[in-house]
N, CA, C and O atoms as a Maestro MAE file, in Angstrom:
{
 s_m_m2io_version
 :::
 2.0.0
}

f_m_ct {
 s_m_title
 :::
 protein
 m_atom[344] {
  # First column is atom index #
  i_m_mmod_type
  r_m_x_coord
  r_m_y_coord
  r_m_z_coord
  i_m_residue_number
  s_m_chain_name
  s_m_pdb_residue_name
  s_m_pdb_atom_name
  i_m_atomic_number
  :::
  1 25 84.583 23.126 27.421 1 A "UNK " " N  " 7
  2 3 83.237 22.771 27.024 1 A "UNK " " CA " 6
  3 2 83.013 21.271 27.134 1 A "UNK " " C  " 6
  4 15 82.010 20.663 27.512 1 A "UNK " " O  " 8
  5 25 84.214 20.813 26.705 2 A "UNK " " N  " 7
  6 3 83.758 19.069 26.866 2 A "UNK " " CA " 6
  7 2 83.451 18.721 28.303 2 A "UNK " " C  " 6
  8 15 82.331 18.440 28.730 2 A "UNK " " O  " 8
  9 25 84.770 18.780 29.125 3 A "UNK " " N  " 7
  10 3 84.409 18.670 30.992 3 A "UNK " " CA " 6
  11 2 83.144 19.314 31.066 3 A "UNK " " C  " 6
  12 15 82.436 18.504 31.663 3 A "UNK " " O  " 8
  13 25 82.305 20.549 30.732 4 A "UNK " " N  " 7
  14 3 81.125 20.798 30.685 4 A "UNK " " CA " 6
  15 2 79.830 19.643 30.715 4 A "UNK " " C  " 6
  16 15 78.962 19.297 31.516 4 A "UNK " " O  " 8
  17 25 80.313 19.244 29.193 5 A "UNK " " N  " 7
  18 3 79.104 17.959 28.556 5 A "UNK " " CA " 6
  19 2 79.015 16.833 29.575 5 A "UNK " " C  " 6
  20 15 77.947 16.459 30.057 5 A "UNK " " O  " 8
  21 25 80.391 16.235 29.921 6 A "UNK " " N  " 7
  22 3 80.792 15.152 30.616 6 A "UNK " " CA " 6
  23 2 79.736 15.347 32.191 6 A "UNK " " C  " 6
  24 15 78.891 14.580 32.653 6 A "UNK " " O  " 8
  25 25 80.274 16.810 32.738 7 A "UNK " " N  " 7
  26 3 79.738 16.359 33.936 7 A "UNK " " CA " 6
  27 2 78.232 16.241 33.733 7 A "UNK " " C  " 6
  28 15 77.496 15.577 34.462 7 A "UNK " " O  " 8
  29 25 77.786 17.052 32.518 8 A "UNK " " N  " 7
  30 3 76.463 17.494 32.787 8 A "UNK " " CA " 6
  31 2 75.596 15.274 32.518 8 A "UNK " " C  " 6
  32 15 74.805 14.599 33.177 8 A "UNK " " O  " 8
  33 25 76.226 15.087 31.507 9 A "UNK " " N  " 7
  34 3 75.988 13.504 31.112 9 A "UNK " " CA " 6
  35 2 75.972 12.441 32.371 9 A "UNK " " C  " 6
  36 15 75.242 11.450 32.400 9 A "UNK " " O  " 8
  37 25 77.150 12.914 33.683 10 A "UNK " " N  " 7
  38 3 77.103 12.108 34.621 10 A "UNK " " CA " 6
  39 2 75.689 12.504 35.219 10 A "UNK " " C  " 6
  40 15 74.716 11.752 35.264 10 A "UNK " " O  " 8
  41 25 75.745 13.925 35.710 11 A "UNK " " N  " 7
  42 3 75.138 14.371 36.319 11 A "UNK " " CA " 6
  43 2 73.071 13.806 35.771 11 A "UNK " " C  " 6
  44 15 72.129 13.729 36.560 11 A "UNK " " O  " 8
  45 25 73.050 13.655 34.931 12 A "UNK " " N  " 7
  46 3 72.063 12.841 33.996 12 A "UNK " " CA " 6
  47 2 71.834 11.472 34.602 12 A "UNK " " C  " 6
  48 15 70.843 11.101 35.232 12 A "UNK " " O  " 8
  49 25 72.880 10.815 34.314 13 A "UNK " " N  " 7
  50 3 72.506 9.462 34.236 13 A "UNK " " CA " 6
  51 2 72.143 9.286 36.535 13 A "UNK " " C  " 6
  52 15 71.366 8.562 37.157 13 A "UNK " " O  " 8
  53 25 72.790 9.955 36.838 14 A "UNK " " N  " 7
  54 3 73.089 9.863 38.060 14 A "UNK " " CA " 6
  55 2 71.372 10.411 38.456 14 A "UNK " " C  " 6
  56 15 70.783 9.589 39.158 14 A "UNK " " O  " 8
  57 25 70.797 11.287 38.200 15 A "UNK " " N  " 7
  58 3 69.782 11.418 38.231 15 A "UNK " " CA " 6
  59 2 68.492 10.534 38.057 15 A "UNK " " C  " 6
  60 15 67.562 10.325 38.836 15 A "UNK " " O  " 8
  61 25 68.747 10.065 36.731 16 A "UNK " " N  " 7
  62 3 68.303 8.691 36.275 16 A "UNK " " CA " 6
  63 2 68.123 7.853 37.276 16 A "UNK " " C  " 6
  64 15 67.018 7.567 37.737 16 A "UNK " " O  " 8
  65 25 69.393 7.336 37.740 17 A "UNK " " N  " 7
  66 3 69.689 5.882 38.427 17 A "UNK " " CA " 6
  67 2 68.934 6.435 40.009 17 A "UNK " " C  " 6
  68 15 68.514 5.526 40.725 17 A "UNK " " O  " 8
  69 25 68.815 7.524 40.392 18 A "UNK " " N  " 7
  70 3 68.176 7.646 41.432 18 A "UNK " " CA " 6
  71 2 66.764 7.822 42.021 18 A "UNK " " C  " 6
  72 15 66.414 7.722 43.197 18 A "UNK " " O  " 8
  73 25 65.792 8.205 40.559 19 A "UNK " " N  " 7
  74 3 64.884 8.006 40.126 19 A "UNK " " CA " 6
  75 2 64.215 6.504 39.896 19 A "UNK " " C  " 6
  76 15 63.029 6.221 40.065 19 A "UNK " " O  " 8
  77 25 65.227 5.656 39.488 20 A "UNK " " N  " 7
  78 3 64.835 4.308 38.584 20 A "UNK " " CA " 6
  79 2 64.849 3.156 39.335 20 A "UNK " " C  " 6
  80 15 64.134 2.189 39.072 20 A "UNK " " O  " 8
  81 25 65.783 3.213 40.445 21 A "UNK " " N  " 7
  82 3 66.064 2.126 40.987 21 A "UNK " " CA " 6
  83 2 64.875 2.092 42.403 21 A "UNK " " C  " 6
  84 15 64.306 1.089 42.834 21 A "UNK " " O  " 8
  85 25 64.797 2.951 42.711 22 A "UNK " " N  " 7
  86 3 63.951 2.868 44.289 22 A "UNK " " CA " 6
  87 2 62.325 2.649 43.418 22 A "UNK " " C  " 6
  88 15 61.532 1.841 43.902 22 A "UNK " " O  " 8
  89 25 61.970 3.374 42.230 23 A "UNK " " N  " 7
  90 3 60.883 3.228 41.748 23 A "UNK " " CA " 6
  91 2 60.683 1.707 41.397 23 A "UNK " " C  " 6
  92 15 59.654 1.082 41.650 23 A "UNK " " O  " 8
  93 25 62.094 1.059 40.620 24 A "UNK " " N  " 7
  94 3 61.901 -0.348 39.995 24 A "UNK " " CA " 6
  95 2 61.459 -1.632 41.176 24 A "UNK " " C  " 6
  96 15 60.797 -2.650 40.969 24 A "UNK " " O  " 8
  97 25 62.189 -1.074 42.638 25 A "UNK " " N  " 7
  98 3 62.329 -2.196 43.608 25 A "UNK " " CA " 6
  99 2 60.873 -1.529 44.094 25 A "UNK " " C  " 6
  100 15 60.227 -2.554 44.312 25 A "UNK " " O  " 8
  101 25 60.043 -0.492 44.371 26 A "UNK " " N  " 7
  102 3 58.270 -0.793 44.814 26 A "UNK " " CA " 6
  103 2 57.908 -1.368 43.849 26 A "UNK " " C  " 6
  104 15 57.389 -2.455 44.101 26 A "UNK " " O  " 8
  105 25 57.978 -1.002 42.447 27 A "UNK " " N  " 7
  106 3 56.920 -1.761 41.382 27 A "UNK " " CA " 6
  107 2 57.595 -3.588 41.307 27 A "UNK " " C  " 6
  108 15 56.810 -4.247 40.625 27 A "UNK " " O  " 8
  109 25 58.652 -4.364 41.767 28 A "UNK " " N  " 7
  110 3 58.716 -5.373 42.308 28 A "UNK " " CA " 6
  111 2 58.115 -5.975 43.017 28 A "UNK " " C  " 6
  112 15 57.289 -6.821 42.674 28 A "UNK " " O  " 8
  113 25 58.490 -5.573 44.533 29 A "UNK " " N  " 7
  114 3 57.217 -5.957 45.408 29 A "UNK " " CA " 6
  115 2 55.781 -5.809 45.448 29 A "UNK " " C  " 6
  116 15 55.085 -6.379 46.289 29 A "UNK " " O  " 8
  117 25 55.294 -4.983 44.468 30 A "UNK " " N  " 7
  118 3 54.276 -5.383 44.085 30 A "UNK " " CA " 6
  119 2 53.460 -6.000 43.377 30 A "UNK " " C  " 6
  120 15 52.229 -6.030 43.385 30 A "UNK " " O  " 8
  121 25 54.751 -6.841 42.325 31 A "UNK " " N  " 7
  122 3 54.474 -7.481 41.615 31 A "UNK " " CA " 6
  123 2 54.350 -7.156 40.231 31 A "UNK " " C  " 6
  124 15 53.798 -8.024 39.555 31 A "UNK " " O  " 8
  125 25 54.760 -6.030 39.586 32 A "UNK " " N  " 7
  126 3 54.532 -5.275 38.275 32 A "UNK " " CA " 6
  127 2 56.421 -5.760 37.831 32 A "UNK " " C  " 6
  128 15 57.315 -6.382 38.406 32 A "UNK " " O  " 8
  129 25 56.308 -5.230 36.855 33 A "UNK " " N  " 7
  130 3 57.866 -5.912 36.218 33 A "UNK " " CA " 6
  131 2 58.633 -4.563 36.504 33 A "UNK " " C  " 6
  132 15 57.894 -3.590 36.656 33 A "UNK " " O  " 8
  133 25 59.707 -4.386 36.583 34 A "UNK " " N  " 7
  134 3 60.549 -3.321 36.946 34 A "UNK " " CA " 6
  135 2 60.652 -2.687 35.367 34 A "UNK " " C  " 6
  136 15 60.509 -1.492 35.111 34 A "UNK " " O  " 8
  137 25 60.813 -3.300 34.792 35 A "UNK " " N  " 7
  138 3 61.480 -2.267 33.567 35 A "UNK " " CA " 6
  139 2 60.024 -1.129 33.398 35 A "UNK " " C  " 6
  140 15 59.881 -0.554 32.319 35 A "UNK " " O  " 8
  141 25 59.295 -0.955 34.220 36 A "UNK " " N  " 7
  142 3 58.470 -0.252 33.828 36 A "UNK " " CA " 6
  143 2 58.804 1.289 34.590 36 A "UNK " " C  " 6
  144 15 58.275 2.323 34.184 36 A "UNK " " O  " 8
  145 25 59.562 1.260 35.504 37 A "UNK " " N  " 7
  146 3 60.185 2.286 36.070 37 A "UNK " " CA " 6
  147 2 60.648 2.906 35.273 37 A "UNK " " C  " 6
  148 15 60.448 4.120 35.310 37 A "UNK " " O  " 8
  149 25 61.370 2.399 34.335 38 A "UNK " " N  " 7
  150 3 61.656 3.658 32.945 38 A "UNK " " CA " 6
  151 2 60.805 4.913 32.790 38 A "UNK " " C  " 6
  152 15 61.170 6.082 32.909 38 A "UNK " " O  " 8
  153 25 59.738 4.489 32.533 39 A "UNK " " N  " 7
  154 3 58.712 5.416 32.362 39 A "UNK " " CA " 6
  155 2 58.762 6.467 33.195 39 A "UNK " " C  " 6
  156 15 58.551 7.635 32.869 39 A "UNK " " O  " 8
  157 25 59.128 5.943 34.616 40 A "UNK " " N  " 7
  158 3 58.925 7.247 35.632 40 A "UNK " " CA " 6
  159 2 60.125 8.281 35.292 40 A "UNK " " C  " 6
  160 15 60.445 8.979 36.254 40 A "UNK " " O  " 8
  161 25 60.761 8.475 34.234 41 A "UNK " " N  " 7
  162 3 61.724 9.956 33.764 41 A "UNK " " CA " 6
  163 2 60.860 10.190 32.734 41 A "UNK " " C  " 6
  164 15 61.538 10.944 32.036 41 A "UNK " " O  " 8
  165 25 59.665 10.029 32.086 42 A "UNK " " N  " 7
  166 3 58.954 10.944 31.475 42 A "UNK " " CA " 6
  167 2 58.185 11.747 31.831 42 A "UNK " " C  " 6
  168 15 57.044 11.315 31.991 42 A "UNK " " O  " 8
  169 25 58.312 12.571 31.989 43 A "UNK " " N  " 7
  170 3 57.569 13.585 32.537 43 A "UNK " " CA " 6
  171 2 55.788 13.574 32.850 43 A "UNK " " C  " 6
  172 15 55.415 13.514 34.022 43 A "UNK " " O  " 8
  173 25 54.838 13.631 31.802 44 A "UNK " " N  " 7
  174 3 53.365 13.208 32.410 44 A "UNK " " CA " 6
  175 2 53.168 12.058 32.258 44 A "UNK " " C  " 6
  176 15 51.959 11.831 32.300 44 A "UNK " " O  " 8
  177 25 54.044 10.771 32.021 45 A "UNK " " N  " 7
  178 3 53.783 9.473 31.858 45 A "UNK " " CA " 6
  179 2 53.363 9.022 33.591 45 A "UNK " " C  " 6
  180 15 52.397 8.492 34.141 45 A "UNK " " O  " 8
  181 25 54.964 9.687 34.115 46 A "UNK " " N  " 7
  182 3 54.812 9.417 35.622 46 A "UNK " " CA " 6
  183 2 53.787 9.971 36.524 46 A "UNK " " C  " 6
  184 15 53.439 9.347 37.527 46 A "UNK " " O  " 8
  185 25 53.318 11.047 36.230 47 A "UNK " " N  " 7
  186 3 52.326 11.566 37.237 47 A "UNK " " CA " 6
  187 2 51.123 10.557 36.887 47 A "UNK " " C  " 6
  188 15 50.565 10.024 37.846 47 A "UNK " " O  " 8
  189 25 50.587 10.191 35.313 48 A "UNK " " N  " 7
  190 3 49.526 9.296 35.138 48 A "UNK " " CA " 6
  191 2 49.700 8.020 35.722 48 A "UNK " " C  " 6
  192 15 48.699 7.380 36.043 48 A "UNK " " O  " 8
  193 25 50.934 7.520 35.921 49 A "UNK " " N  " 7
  194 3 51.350 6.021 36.121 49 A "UNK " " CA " 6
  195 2 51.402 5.775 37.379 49 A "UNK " " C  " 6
  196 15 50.990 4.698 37.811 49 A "UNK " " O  " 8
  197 25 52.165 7.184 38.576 50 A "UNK " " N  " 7
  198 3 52.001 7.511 40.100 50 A "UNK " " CA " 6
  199 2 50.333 7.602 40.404 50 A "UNK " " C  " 6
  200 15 50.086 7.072 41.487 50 A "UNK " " O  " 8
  201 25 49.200 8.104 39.770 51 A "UNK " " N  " 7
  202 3 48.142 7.840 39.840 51 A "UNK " " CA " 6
  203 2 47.364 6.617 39.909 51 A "UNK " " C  " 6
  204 15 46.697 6.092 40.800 51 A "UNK " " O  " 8
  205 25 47.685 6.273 38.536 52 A "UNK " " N  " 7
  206 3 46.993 4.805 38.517 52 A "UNK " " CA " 6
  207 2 47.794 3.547 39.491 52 A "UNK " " C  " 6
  208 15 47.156 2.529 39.759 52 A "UNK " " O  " 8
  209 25 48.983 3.689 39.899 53 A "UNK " " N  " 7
  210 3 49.297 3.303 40.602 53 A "UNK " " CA " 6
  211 2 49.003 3.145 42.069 53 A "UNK " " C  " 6
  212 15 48.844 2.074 42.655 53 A "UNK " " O  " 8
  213 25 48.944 4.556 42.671 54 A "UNK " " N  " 7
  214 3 47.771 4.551 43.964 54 A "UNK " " CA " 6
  215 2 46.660 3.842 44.230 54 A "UNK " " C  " 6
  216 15 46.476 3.236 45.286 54 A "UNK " " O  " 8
  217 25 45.603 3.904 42.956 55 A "UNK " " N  " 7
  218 3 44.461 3.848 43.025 55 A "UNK " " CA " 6
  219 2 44.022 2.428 42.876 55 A "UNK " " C  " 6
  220 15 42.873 2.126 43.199 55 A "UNK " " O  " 8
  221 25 44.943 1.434 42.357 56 A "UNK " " N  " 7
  222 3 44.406 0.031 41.842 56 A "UNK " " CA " 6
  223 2 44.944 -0.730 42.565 56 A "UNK " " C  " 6
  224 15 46.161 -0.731 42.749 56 A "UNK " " O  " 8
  225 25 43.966 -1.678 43.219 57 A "UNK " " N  " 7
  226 3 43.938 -2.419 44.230 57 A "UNK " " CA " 6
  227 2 44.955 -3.226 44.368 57 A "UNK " " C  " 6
  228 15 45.201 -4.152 43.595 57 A "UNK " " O  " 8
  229 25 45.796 -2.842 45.640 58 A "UNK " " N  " 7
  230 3 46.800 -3.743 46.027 58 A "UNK " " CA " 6
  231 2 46.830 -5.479 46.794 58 A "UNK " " C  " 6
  232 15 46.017 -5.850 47.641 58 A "UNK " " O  " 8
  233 25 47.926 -6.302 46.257 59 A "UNK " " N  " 7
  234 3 48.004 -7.350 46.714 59 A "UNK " " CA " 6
  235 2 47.546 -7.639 48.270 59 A "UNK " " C  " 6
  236 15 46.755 -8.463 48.731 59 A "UNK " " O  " 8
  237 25 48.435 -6.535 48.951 60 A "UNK " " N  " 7
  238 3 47.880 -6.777 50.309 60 A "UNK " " CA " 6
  239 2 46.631 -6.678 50.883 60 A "UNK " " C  " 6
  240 15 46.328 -7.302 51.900 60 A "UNK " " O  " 8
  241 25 45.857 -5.904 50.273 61 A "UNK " " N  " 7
  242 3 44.189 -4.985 50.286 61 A "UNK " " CA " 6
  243 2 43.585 -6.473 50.514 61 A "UNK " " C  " 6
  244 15 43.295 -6.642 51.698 61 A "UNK " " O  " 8
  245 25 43.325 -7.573 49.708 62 A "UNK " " N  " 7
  246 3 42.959 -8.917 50.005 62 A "UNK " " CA " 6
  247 2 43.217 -9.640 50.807 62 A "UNK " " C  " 6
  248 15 42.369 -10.393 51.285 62 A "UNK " " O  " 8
  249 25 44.206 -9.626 51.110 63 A "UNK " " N  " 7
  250 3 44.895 -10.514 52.355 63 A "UNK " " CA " 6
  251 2 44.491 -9.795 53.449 63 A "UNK " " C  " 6
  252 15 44.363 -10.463 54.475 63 A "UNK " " O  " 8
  253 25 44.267 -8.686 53.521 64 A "UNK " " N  " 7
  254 3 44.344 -8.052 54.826 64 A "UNK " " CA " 6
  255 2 42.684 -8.104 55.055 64 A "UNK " " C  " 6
  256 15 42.119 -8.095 56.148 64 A "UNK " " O  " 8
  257 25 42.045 -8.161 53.711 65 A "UNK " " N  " 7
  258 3 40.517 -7.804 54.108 65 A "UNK " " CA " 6
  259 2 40.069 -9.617 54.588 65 A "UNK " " C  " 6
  260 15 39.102 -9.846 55.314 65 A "UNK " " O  " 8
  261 25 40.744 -10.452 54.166 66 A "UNK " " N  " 7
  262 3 40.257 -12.003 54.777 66 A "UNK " " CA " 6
  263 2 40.867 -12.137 55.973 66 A "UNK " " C  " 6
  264 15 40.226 -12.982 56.598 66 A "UNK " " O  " 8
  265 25 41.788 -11.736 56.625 67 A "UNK " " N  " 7
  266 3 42.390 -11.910 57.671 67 A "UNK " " CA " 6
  267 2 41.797 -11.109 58.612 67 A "UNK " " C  " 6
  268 15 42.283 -11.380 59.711 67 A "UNK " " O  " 8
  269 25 40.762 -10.029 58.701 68 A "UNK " " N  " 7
  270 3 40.119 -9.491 59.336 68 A "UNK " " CA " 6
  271 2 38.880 -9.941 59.366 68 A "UNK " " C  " 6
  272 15 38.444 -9.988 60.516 68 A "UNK " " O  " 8
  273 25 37.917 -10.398 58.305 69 A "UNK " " N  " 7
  274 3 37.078 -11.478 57.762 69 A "UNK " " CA " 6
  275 2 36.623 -12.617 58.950 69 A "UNK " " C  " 6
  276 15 35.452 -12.848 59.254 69 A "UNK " " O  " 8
  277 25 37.813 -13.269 59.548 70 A "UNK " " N  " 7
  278 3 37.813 -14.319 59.892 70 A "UNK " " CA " 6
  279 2 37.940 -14.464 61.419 70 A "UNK " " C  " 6
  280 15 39.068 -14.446 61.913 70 A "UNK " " O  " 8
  281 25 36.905 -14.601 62.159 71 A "UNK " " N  " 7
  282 3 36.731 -14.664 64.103 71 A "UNK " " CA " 6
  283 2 38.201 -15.148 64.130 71 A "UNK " " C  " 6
  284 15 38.944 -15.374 63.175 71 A "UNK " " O  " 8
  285 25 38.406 -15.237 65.264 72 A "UNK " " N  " 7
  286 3 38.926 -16.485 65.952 72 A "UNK " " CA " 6
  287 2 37.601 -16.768 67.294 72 A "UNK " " C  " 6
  288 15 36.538 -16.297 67.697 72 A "UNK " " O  " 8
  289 25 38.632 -17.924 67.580 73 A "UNK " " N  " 7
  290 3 37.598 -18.529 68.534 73 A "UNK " " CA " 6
  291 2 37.028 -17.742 70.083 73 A "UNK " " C  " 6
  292 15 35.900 -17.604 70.556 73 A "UNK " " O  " 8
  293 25 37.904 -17.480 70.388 74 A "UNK " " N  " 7
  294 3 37.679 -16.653 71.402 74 A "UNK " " CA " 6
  295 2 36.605 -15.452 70.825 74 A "UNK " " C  " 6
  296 15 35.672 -15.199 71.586 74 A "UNK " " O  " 8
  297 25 36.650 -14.900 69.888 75 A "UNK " " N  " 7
  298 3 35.751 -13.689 69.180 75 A "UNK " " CA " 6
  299 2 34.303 -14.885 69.371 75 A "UNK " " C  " 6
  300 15 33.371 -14.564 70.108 75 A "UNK " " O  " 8
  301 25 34.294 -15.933 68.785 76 A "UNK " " N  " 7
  302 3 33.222 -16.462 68.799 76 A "UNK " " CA " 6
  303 2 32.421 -16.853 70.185 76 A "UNK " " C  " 6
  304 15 31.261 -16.630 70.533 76 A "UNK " " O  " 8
  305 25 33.571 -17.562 70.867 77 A "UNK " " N  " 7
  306 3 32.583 -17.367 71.824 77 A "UNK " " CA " 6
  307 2 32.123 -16.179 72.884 77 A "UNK " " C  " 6
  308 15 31.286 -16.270 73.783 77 A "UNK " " O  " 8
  309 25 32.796 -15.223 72.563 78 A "UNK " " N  " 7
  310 3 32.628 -13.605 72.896 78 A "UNK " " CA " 6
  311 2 30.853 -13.604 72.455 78 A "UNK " " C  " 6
  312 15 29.995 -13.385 73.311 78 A "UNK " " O  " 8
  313 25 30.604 -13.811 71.376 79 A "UNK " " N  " 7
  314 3 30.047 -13.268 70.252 79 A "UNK " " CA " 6
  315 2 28.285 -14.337 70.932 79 A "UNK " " C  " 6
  316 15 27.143 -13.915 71.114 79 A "UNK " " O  " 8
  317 25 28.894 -15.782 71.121 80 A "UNK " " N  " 7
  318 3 27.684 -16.604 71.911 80 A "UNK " " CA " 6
  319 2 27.477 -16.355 73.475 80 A "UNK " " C  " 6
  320 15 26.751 -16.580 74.443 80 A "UNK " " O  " 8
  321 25 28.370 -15.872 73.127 81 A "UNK " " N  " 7
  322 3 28.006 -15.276 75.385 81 A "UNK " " CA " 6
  323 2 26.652 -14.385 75.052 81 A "UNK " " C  " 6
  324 15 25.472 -14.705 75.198 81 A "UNK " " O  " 8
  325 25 27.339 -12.920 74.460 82 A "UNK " " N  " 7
  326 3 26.778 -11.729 74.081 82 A "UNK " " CA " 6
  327 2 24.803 -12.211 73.870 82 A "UNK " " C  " 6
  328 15 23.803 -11.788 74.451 82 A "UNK " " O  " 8
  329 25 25.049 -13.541 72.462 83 A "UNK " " N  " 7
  330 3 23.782 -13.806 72.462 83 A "UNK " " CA " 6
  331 2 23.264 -14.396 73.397 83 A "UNK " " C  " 6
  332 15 22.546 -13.438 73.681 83 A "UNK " " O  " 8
  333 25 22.929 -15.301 74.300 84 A "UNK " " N  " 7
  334 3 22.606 -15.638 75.436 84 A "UNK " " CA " 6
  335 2 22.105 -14.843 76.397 84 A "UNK " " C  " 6
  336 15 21.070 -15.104 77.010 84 A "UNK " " O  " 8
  337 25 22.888 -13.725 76.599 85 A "UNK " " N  " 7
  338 3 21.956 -12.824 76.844 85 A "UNK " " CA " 6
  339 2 21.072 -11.993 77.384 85 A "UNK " " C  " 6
  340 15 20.592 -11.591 78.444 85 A "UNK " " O  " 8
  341 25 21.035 -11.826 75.344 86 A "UNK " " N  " 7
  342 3 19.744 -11.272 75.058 86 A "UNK " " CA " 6
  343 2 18.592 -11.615 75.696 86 A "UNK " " C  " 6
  344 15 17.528 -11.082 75.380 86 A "UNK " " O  " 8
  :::
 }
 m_bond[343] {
  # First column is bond index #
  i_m_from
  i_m_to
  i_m_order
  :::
  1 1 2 1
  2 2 3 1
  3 3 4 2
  4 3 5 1
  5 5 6 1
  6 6 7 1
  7 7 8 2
  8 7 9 1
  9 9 10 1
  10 10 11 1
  11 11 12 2
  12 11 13 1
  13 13 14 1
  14 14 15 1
  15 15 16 2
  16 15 17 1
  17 17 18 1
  18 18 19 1
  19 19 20 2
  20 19 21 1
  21 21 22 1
  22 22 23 1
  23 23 24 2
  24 23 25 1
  25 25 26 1
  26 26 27 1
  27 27 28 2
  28 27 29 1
  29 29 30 1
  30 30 31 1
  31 31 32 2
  32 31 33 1
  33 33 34 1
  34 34 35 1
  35 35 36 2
  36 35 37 1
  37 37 38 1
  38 38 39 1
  39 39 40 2
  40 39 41 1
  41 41 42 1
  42 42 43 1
  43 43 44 2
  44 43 45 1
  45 45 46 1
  46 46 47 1
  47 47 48 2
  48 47 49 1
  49 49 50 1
  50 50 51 1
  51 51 52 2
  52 51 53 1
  53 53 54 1
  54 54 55 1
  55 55 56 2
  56 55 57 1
  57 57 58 1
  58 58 59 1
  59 59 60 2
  60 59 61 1
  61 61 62 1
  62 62 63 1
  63 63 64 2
  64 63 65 1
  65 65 66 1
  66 66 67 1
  67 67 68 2
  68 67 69 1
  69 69 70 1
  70 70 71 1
  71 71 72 2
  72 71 73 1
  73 73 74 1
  74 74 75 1
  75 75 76 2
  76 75 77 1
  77 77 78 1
  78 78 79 1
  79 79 80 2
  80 79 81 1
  81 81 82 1
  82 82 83 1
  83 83 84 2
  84 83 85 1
  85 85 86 1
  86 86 87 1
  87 87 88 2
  88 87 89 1
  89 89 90 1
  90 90 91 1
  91 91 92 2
  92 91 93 1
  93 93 94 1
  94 94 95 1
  95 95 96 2
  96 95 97 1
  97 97 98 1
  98 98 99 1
  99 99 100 2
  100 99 101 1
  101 101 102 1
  102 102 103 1
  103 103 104 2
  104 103 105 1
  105 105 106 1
  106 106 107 1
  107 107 108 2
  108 107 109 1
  109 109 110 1
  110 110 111 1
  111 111 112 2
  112 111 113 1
  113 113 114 1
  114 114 115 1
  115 115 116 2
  116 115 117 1
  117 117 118 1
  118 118 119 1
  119 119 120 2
  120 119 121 1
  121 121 122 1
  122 122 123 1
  123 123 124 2
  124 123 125 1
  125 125 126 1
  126 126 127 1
  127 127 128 2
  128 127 129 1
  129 129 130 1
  130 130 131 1
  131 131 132 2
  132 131 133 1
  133 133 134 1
  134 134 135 1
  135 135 136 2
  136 135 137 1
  137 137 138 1
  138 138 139 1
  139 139 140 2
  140 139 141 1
  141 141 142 1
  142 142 143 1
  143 143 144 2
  144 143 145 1
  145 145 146 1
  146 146 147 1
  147 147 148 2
  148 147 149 1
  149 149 150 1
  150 150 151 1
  151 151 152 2
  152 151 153 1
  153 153 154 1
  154 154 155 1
  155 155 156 2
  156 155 157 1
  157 157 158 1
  158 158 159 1
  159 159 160 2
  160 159 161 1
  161 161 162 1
  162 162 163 1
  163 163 164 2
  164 163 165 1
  165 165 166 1
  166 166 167 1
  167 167 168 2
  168 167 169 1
  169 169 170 1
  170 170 171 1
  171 171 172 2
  172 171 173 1
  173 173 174 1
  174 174 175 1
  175 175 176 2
  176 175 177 1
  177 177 178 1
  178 178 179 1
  179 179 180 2
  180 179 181 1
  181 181 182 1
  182 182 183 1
  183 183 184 2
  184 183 185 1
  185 185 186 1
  186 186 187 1
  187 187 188 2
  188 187 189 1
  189 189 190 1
  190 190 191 1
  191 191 192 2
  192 191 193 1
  193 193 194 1
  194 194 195 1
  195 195 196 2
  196 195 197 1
  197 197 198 1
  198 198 199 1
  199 199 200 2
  200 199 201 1
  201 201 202 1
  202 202 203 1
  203 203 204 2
  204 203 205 1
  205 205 206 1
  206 206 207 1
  207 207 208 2
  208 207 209 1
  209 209 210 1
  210 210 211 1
  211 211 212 2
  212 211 213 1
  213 213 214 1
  214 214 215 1
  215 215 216 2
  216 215 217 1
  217 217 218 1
  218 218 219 1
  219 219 220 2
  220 219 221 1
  221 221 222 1
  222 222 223 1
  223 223 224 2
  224 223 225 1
  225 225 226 1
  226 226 227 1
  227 227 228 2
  228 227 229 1
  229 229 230 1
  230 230 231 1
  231 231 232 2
  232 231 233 1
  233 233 234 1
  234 234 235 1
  235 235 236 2
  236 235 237 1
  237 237 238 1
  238 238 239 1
  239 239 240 2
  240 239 241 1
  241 241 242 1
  242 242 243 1
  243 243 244 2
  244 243 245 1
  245 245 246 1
  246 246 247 1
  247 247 248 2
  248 247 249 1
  249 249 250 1
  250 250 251 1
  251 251 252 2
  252 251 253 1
  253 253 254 1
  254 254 255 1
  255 255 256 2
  256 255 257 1
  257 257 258 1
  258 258 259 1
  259 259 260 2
  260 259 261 1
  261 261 262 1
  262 262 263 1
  263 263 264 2
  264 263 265 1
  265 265 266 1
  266 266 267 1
  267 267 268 2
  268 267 269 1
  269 269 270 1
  270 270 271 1
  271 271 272 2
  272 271 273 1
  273 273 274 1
  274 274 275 1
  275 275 276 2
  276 275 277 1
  277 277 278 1
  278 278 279 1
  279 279 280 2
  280 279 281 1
  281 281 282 1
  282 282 283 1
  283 283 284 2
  284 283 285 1
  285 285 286 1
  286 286 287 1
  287 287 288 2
  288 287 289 1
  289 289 290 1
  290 290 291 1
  291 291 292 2
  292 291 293 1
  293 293 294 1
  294 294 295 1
  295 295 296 2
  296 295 297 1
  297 297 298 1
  298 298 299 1
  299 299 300 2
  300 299 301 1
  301 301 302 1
  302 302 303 1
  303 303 304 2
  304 303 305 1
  305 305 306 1
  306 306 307 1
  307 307 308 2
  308 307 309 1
  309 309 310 1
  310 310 311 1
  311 311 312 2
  312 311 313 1
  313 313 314 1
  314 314 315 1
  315 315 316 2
  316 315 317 1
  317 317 318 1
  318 318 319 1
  319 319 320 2
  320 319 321 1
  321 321 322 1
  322 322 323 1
  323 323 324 2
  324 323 325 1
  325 325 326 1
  326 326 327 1
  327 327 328 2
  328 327 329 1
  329 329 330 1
  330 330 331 1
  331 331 332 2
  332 331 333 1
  333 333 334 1
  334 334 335 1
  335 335 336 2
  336 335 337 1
  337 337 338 1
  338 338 339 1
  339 339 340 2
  340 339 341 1
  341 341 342 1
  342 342 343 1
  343 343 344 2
  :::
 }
}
């Protein structure tokens, strides 16, 4: 029964750590604090937290929307040919 408990305890934490760690290193790069990956072994904490997580605007979402935002030159003078023209 004990070798029972034991494996079942590895078999736990091992679960854990495979859950925790790939979750802790996205919520990093995105800038959220890792210890919040904990949360993702509670059961409806994570589906609410995998939600709100999707949905709220990412770091890159800005960067990517000014970097598209912005001609370059060649676009511009694309753009004064085009009017001319008219």
């Amino acid at each position: 029964m004990d070798s029972f408990l034991l494996l079942y305890f590895f078999f736990c934490c091992a679960y854990g750590a495979a859950i925790i760690v790939p979750v802790a290193r996205i919520l990093k790069r995105v800038g959220i604090t890792p210890w919040v990956s904990v949360l993702a072994l509670v059961p409806i904490i994570n589906l609410l937290g995998l939600w709100l997580f999707a949905f709220n605007p990412w770091p890159s979402d800005s960067a990517q929307a000014e970097s598209a935002a912005e001609w370059s030159e060649a676009d511009k003078e694309k753009f004064r040919e085009l009017m001319r023209q008219q």
